[in-house]
N, C-alpha and C positions, 0 to 999 in steps of 0.2 A: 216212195216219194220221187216223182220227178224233178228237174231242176225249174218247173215251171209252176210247183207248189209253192206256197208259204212259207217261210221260214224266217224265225227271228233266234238271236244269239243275244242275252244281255240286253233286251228288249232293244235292240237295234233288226232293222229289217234286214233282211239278207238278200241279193236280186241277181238271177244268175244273168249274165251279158254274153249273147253269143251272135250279135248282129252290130253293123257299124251303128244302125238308125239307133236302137239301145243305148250305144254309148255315149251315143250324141244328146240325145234325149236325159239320158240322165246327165252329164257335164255342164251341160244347160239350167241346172236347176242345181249346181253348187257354185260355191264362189272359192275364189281362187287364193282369198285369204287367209282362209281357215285351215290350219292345220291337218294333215292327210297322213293318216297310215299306208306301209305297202308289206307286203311280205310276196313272195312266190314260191312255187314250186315250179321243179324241173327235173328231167332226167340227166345224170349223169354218168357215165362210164360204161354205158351201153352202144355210144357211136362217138365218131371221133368229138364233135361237137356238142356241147350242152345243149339241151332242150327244152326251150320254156315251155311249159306247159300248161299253167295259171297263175291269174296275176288276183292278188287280194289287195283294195284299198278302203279305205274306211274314213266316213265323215263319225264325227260326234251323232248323226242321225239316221247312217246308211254304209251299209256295207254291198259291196259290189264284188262278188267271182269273175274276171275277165277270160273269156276263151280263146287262148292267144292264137289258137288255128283259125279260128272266123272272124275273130275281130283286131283291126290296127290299131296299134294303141301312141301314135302321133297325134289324137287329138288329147291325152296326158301333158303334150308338150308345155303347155300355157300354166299348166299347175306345176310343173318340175320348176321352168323358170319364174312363177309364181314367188310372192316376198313369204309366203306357208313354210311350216316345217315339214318337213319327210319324217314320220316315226317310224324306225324300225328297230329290229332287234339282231345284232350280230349284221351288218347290212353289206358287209364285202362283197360278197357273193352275188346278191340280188342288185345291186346296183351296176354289177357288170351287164349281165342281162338285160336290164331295162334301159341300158343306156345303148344296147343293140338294137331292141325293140324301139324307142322312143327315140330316140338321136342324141338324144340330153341325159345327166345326171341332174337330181333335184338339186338346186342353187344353195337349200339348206336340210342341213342332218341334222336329227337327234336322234340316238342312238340308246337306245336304252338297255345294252351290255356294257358300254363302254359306260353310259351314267353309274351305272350299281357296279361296277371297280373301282369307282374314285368314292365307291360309302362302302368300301371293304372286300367287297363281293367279291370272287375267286371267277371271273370268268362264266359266269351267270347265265343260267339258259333258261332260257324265257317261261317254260314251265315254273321255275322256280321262283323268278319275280313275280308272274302271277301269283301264284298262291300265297307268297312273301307281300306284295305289296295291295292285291284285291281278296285274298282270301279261298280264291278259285283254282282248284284242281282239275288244269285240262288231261281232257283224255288223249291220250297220245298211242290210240289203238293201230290209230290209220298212219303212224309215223313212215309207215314201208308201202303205203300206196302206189301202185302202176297211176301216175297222174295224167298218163294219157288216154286212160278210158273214157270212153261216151256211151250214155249219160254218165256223171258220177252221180253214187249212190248220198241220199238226202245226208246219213252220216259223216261221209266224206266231206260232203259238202260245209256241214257243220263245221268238222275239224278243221277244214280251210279257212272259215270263216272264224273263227276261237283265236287263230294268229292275230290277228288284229283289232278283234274285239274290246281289247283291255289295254292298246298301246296309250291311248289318250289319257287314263286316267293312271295309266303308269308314269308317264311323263309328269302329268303332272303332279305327284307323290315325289317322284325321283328328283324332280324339281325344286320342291321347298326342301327336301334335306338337302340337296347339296346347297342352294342359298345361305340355310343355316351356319353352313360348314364356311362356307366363300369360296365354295367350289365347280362353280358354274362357268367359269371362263377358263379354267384348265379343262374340262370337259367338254366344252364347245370345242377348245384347242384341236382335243383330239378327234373330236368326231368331224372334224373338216378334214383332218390328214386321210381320215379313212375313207371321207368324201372324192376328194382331188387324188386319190392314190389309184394312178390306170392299173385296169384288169396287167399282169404278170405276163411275161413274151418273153422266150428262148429264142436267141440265135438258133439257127437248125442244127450248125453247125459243133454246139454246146448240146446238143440233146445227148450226146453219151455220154457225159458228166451223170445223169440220172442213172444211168444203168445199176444194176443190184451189184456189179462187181468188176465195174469197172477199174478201180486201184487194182484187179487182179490182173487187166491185160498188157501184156510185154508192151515196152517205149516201142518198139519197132513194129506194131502190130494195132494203135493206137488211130493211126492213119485208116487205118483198114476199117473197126469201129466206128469211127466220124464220119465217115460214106456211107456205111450203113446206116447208121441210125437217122441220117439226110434222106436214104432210100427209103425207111420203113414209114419215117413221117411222111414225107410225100403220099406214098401210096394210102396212106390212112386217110389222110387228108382229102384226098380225092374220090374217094371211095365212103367216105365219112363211116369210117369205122374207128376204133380201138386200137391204138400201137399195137397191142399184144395179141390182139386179132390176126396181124399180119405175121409179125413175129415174132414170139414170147423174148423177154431179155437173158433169159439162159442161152436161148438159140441163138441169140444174136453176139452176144460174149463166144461162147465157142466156139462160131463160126470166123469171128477174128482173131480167136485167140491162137487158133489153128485149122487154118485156112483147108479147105478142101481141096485137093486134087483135082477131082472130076464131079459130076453130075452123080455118077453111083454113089461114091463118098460121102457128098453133101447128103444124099437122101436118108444115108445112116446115120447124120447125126441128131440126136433126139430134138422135136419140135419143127425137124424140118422135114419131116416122111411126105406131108402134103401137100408139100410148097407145089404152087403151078409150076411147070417145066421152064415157061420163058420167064416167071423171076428169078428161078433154081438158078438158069443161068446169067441171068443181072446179076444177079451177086455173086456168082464164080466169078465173071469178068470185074466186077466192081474191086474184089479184094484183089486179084491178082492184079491190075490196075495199081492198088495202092499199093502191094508189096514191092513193088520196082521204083518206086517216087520219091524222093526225098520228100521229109518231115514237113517242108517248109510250111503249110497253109494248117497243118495240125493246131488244134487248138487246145493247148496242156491240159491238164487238170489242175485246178488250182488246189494252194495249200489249205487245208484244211485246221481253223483253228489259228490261235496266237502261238507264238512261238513258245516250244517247253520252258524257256526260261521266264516266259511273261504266266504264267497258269498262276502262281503261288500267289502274285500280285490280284490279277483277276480273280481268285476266290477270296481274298480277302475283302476284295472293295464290295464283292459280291454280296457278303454279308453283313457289311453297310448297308447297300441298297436294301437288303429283305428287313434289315432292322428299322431301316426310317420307314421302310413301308409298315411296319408293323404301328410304328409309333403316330402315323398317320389314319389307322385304316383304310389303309390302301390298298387293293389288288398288286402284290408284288410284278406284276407283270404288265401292269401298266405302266409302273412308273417307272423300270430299267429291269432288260433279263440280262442273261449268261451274255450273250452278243453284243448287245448293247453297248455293257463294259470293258470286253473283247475290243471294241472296236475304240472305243477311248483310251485304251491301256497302247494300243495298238497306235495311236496317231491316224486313228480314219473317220470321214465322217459319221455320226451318230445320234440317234434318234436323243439321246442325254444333252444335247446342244439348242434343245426348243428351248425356248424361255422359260415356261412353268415347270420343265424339268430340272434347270440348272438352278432358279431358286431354291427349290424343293432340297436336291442330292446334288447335281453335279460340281458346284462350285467348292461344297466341300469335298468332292472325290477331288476334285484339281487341287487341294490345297493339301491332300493325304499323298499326293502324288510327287507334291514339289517337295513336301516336307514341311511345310507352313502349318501343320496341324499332324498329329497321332492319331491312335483310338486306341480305345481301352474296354475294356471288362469290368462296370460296376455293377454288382450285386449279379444279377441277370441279363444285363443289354449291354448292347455296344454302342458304346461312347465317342463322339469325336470332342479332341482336348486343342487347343489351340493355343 
């Protein structure tokens, strides 16, 4: 099957798009009110960059494969900023992307992981709401697809098109239960946070905080690390490949943690036998550079975790949180994790300070905290007593 065959999914048509006229042509022939699926695929961790690869959107009547190599997808714009919902599933991810591609994030989420945690659901993958809320067991043969080949093959194609096949009538399932519950605007709540919450950005300067062991390198030698791992992104970045492409994180830890002498040296030490000659020596001059310089522009490592005295507190409130979540059918991880708590026990801000979470749990953690209320063990649950 070519991509220029027939194909329908769920008695929807499926239409592959790999010219602007296409998209134009079809955009032309929906309306910008009606509610829209998207899902994507991409590669990731093969260059330094993600890589869109295809984009799936879905009317009630038409599903479209967009080919993000041949076609722009700024004529999307008018449907993002559109009064329609965006449905997707899990949308962190695909919304960074599209909002590369497009310029815009859709004006409105629904999110339908984040819906089925507030009706209990543990973090729910989309395979599993389908078959939970339509009946439908997708195949997820093609889960490990290269999705930049051309043509894909009619099954691929299919699997692509099965992501959004069933979001509409997910929604609207996931929909009357939570109404039933009166749990549609704690939901909305969250699926805007995830909405308006920009793609993640490291200081360069912070990039050795990731490092696999970094708490292992000397204060003195710390300085030394944070030029590097400035050097390694740079060159990654430029080159659009993989940190680890340039220099695995062992080699980069032990190249600070004990600095080479010379050019022979460094070549001995493991993961650096191939380095090119002129970085070999960027970063001989880079660390020696830093072993002469005062600390000053170092940037610490931060503490990790609430203070050993604050833990005994923080597990306990912890099992508040998982017990109201229980008492609720709640995804315990929607309504307050380990962190969360952490950072309330802690005096810092917290995601437990939105309004539908401090009704919920928070107001009685503050009142477990002042003292204004206990909790107790009756029968099997945990109790707060006031």
């Amino acid at each position: 099957m070519t991509p220029r065959e027939p194909l329908t999914i769920n008695d929807i048509v499926v239409e592959w798009i790999d010219s602007d006229e296409q998209l134009a042509d079809l955009l032309a022939t929906r309306d910008v009110t009606v509610d829209y699926a998207l899902d994507t695929e991409f590669i990731a961790g093969q260059a330094y960059f993600t890589e869109l690869s295809l984009v799936q959107i879905a009317w009630p009547d038409r599903i479209a494969l967009i080919d993000p190599y041949l076609v722009s997808l700024q004529p999307l714009r008018p449907f993002f900023e559109g009064p329609a919902d965006a449905i997707l599933h899990a949308a962190q991810g695909d919304l960074e992307l599209l909002e590369l591609a497009v310029g815009v994030r859709p004006q409105h989420l629904f999110d339908t992981q984040i819906a089925g945690q507030f009706l209990g659901l543990s973090t729910p993958s989309l395979a599993h709401l389908v078959q939970k809320l339509c009946g439908v067991a997708l195949d997820k043969t093609h889960q490990r697809t290269d999705w930049t080949v051309r043509p894909l093959a009619g099954d691929v194609r299919h699997y692509a098109a099965s992501d959004v096949a069933y979001l509409h009538t997910m929604k609207e399932k996931l929909l009357e239960d939570l109404s039933r519950r009166g749990r549609v605007e704690w939901m909305l709540a969250e699926c805007e946070v995830v909405r308006t919450t920009p793609a993640p950005s490291t200081d360069p300067h912070e990039l050795w905080w990731r490092l696999t062991r970094a708490t292992g390198i000397p204060s003195g030698r710390q300085l030394g690390a944070q030029r590097l791992a400035v050097l390694r992104d740079s060159r990654a970045r430029s080159r659009n490949r993989p940190a680890s492409h340039i220099l695995t994180d062992d080699a980069l830890v032990l190249l600070a943690t004990k600095p080479p002498r010379d050019f022979a040296e460094l070549k001995k030490i493991k993961g650096c036998h191939a380095l090119p000659e002129p970085f070999a020596r960027e970063i001989l001059q880079l660390l020696n550079t830093a072993a002469h310089e005062s600390p000053g522009e170092l940037r610490r490592l931060p503490s990790s975790g609430v203070a050993p005295e604050l833990e005994p507190i923080v597990n306990i409130l912890l099992a508040v949180a998982n017990q109201r979540a229980v008492d609720l059918d709640i995804d315990a991880k929607v309504l307050g994790t380990r962190r969360d708590i952490a950072d309330l026990v802690s005096q810092q801000p917290t995601r437990l300070d939105v309004p539908w979470r401090a009704s919920l749990l928070t107001d009685d953690l503050r009142r477990i905290l002042s003292g204004q209320a206990t909790i107790a063990v009756d029968g099997s649950k945990i109790v707060i007593r006031t």
